[in-house]
C-alpha positions in Angstrom: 60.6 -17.7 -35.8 59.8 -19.9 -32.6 60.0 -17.0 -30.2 58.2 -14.7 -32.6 55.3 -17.5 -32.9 55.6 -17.6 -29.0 54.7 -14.0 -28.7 52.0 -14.0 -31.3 50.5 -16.9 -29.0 51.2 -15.1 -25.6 49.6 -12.2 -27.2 46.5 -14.2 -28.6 45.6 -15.7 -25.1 46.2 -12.2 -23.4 43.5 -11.2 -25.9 41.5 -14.0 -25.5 41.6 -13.9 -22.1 40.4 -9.9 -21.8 37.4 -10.7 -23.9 36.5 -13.7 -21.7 36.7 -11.2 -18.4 34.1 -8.6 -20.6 32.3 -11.7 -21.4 32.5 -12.9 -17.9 31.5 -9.4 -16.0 28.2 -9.4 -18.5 27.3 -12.6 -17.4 27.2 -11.8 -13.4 25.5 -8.5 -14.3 22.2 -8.9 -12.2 19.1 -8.6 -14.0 16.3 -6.3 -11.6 14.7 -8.3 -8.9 17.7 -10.8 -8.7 20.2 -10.1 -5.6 19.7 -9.3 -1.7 19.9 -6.2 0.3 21.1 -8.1 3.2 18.8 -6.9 5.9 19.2 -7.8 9.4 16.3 -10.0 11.1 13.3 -8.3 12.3 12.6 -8.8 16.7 10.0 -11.2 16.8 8.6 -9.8 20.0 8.6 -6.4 18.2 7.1 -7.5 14.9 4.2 -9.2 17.3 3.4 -6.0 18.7 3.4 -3.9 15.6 0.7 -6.5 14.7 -2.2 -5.6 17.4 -1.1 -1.9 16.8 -1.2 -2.6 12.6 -5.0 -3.9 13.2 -6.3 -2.6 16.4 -4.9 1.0 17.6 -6.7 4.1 16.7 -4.1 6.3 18.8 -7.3 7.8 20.3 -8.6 8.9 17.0 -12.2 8.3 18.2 -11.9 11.8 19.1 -12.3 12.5 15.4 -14.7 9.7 14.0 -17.2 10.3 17.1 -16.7 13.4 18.5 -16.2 15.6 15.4 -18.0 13.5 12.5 -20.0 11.8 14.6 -20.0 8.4 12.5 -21.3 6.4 15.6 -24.4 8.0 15.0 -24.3 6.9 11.7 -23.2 3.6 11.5 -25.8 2.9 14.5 -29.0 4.4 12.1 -28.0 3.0 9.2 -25.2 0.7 8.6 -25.7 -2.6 8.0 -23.5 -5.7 7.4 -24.9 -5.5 3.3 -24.0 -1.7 3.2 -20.7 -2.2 4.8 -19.8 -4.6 2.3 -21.0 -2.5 -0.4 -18.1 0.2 0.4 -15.6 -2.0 0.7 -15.4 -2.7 5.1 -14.3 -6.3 5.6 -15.1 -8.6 8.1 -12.6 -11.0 9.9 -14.0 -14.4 9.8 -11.8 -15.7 12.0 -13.3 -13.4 14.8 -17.0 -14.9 14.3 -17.8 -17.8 17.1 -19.5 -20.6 15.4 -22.9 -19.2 16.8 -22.5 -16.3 14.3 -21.5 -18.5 11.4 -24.1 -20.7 11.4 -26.7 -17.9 11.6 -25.6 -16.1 8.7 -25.4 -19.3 6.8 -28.6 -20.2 7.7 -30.3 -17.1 7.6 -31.4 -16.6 11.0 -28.7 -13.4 11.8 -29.7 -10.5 9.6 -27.4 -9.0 7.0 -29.5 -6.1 6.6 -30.0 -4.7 10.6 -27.6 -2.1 11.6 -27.9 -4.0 14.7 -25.9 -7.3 13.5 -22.9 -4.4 12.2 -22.8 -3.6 16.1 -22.4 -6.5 17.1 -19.6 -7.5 14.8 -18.0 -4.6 16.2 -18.5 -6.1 19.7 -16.8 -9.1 18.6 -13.9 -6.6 17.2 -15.0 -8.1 13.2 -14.8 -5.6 11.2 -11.3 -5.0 9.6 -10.1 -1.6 10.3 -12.8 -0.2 12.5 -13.2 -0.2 16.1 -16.1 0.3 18.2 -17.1 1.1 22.1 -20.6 -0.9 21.6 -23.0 -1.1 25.2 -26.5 -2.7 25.8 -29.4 -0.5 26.3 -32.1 -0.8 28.9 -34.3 -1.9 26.3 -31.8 -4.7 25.1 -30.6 -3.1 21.7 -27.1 -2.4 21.5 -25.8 1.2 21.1 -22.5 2.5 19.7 -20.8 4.8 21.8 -17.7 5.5 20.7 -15.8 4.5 17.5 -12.4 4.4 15.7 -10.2 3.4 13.0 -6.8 1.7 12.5 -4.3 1.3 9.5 -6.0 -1.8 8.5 -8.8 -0.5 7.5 -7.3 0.9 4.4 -4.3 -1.4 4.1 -5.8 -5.5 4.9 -8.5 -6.7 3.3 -9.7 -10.9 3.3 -9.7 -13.6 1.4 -13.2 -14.2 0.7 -13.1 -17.8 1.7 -16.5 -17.4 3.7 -18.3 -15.0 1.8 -17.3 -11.6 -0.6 -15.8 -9.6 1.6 -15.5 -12.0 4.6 -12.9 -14.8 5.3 -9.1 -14.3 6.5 -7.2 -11.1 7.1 -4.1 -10.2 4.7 -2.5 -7.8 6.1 -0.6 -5.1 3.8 -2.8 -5.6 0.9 -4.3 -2.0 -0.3 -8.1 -2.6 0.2 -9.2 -1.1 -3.5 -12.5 -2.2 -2.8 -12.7 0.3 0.3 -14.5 3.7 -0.8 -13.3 5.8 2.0 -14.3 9.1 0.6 -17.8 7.8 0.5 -18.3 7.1 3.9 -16.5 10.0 5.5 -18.9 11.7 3.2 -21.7 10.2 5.2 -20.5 12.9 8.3 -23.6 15.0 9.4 -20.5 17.5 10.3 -19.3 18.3 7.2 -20.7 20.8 4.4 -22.7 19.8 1.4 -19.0 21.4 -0.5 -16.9 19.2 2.1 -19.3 16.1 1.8 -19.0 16.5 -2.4 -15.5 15.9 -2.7 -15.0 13.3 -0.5 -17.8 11.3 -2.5 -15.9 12.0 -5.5 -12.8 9.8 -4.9 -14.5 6.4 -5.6 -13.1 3.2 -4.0 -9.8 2.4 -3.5 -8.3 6.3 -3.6 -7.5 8.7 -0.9 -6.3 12.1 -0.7 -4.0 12.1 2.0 -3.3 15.7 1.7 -6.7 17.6 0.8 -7.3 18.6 4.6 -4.1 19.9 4.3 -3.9 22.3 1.4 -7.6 21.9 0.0 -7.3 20.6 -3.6 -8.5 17.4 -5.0 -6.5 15.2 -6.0 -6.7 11.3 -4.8 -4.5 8.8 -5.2 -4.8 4.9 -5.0 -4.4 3.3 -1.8 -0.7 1.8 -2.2 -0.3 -1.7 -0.4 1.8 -2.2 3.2 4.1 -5.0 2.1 7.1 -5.5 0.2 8.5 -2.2 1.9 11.7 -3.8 4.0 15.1 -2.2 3.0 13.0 1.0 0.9 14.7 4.0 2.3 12.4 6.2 1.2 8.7 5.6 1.9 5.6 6.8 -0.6 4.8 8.1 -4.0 7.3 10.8 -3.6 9.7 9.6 -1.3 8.6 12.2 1.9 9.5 9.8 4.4 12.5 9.1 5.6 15.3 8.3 8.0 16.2 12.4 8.1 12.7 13.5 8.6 11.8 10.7 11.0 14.4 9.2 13.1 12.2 5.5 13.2 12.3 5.3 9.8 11.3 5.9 6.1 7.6 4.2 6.6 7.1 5.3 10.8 7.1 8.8 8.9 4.1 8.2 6.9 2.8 6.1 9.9 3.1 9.0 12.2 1.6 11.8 9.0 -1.4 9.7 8.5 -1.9 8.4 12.3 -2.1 12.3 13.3 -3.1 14.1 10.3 -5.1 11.6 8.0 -6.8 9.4 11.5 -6.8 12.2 13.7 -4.8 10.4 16.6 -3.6 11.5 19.8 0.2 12.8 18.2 2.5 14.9 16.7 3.5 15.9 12.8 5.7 18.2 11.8 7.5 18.8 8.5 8.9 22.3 7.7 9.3 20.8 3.9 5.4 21.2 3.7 4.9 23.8 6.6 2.8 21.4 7.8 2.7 21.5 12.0 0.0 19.4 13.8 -0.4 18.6 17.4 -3.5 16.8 18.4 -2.4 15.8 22.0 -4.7 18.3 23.5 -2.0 19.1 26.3 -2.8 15.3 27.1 -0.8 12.2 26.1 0.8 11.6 23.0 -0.8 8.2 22.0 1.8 7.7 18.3 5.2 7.9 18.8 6.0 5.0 21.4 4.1 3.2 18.7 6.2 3.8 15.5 9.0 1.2 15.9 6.2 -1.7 16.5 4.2 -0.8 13.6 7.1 -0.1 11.1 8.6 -3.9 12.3 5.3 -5.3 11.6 5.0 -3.9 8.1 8.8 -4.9 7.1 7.7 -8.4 7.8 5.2 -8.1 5.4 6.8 -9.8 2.3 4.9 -9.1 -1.0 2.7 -11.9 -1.8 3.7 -14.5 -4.5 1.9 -14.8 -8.0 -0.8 -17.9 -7.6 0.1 -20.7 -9.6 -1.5 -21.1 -12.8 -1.9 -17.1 -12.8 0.8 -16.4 -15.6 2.5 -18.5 -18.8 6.4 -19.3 -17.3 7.2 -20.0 -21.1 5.9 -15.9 -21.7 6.9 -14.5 -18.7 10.6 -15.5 -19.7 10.5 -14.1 -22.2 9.1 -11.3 -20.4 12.0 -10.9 -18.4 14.8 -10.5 -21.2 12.3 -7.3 -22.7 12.0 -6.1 -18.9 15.9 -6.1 -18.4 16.8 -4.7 -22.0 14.9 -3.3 -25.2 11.7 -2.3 -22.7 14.1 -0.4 -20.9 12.2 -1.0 -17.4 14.9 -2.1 -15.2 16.6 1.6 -15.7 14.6 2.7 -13.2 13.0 -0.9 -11.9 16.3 -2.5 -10.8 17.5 -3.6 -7.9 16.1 -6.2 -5.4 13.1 -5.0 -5.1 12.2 -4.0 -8.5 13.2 0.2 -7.5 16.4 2.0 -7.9 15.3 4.0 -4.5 17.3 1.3 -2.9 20.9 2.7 -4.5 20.9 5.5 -2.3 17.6 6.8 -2.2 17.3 8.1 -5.9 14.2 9.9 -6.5 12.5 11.3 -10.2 11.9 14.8 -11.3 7.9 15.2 -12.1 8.4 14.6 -15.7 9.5 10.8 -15.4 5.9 9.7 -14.0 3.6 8.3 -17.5 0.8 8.8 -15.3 -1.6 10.8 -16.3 -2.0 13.3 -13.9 1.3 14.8 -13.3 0.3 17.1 -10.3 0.3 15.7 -7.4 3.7 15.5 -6.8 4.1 19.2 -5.9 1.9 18.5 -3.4 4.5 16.6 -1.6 7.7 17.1 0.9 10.3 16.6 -2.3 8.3 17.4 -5.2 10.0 14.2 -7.1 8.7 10.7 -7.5 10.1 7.3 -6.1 10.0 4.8 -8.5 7.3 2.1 -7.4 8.8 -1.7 -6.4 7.2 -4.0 -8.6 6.9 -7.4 -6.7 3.2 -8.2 -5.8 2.2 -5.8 -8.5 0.1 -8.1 -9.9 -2.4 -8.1 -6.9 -3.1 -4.3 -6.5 -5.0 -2.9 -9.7 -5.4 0.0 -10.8 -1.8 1.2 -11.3 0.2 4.5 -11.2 -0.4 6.4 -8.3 -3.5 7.8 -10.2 -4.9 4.6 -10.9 -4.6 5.6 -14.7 -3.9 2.6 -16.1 -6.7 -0.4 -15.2 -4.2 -3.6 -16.1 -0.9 -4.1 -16.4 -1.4 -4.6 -20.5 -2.3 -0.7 -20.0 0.7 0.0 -18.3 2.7 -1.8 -20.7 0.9 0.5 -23.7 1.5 3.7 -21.6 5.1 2.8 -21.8 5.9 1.5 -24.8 4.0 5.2 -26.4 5.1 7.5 -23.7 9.2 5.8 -24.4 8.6 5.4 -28.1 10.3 1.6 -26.9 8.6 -0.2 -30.6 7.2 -3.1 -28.9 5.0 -5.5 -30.7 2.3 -7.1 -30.0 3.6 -10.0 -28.6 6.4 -8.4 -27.0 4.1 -6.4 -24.8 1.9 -9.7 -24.2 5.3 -11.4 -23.0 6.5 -8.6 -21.1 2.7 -8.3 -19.4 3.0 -11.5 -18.1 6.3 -11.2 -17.1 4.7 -8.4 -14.6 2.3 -10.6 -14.0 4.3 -13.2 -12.4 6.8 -11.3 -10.2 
């Protein structure tokens, strides 16, 4: 009776036991965003250079925006510091000597003179664009050559001197930037040419519309956040196979050659898409791409501002996130994006967007699912810009999965997005 009770026992605490290991391997399971990809450190020296070239290099791409569209001309007739503003061009206030300061405060340095946007390209100002300014023999200044860089569409400021002026940040997507708008300002192009690129409104781009002439735009994504993605974009085009840099030095060198009009090479038999703008000169990209890739992998997605989201709701946001809302199927991982467990991409019908299209447009005709930390800083969202808040991408969800959120689930998980 002893020994049978022993066994019964022995077979009690083997039970007991087993269910405490399920138990156990439940507990550890990480919920998306928690863990590390273990990345090794960036080179200083490397991530320092990427920086000029992130806010300063146009790869010679003033070949395009003054020889071709000739927007010297126009920024020189017509562009002044309020106009600039107006489409979304930011100005680095820590570029402007205390001279300049005080006369905009004070009045005495005109905000409506193409002549002051000169000279804040003289002083290299204005985020993104840079200009070749000289003085006349009359004393005016004259714009001679000028140029773009990546942060033109990818910094923007702080606004801690003025709207649209005050400290770089470097990686944001500039939404307020209407680039269509003033490429459409081109005497070069067509009246048809000059009509679509007005029709993208600020903060969208179609990186692919010189390429195979339809319209569709997207929403400039943000620069930061993307360390340890092996797959860069929307649709996952770039990576290490396709560019030997890296996953984002492949959408640095597509848009640096084919997008900005650089001094470089492109090629990518996935798209039949073969570019060489070298001119039998120099290439001016690809000694470039390690610099400017190390300086965007430093760029850590920015932090939600205190007070910004309830801690109490967000909590509870995150037990939705990780289970009923379903989100961390697809958003897991580190970084909020199962691309990171072996470069998993989406066929076309995963996307709740509302346009569905653009994605055959691209190298793998599937979709990368979209890290999530920062999200709260770059409205709209989708890659469409469909939905205006993150409450609206919560409702695209919740109908598009048939997930039976209530109300105050979908506030709680909204500010659970809110906070990451």
């Amino acid at each position: 009776m002893r020994s049978r009770l022993t066994l019964l026992g022995m077979a009690s605490l083997i039970v007991i036991s087993l269910s405490n290991c399920k138990k156990t391997d439940n507990d550890h399971r990480q919920d998306a965003g928690e863990g590390d990809l273990s990345l090794p450190a960036l080179d200083p020296a490397l991530v320092n250079q990427g920086k000029d070239i992130f806010r300063y290099e146009t790869f010679g791409d003033e070949t395009t925006w003054t020889d071709v569209l000739k927007m010297n001309q126009v920024i020189e007739a017509a562009v002044d510091p309020t106009t600039a503003l107006s489409v979304g061009l930011k100005v680095d206030a820590s570029a402007l000597p205390a001279a300049v300061v005080t006369g905009v405060q004070n009045g005495s340095i005109s905000l409506t003179d193409p002549q002051t946007t000169l000279a804040l390209l003289q002083l290299n100002a204005v985020v993104g664009v840079k200009g070749q300014v000289s003085t006349t023999t009359e004393g005016t200044l004259k714009l001679d050559r000028v140029g773009i860089t990546c942060a033109l569409c990818h910094s923007t400021v702080d606004n801690s001197f003025a709207p649209g002026i005050g400290n770089r940040l470097d990686g944001y997507p500039n939404r307020d930037l209407d680039p269509g708008f003033i490429i459409s300002l081109s005497p070069s192009l067509s009246a048809t040419q000059k009509a679509v690129y007005a029709s993208w409104g600020k903060g969208k781009y179609d990186p692919r519309f010189n390429h195979d002439g339809l319209n569709n735009p997207v929403v400039i994504p943000p620069a930061f956040g993307l360390y340890g993605l092996p797959k860069a974009i929307f649709t996952g085009d770039g990576d290490v196979q396709h560019e030997s840099v890296g996953p984002v030095a492949y959408w640095n060198r597509y848009v640096a050659v084919t997008q900005m009009g650089g001094h470089g090479k492109f090629n990518d038999t996935r798209i039949s898409f073969n570019v060489d703008n070298t001119g039998g000169g120099a290439d001016l990209v690809t000694d470039k791409l390690p610099a400017l890739q190390a300086y965007q992998f430093s760029l850590a997605a920015p932090q939600a501002p205190a007070g910004s989201f309830d801690a109490t709701v967000a909590a509870r946001g995150k037990i939705l996130f990780n289970n009923k809302a379903q989100c961390a199927t697809c958003h897991s991982g580190p970084r909020f994006t199962d691309v990171t467990n072996g470069g998993i991409l989406h066929p076309q019908s995963a996307s709740v967007a509302t346009d569905k299209d653009y994605v055959n447009r691209s190298a793998t005709k599937q979709w990368r699912v979209t890290p999530l930390k920062g999200i709260w800083q770059h409205a709209p969202y989708f890659h469409d810009g469909s939905a205006a808040t993150l409450s609206a991408v919560v409702d695209k969800y919740n109908t598009s999965k048939s997930l039976g959120l209530t109300t105050q689930e979908k506030t709680d998980l909204t500010e659970y997005l809110k906070s990451l």
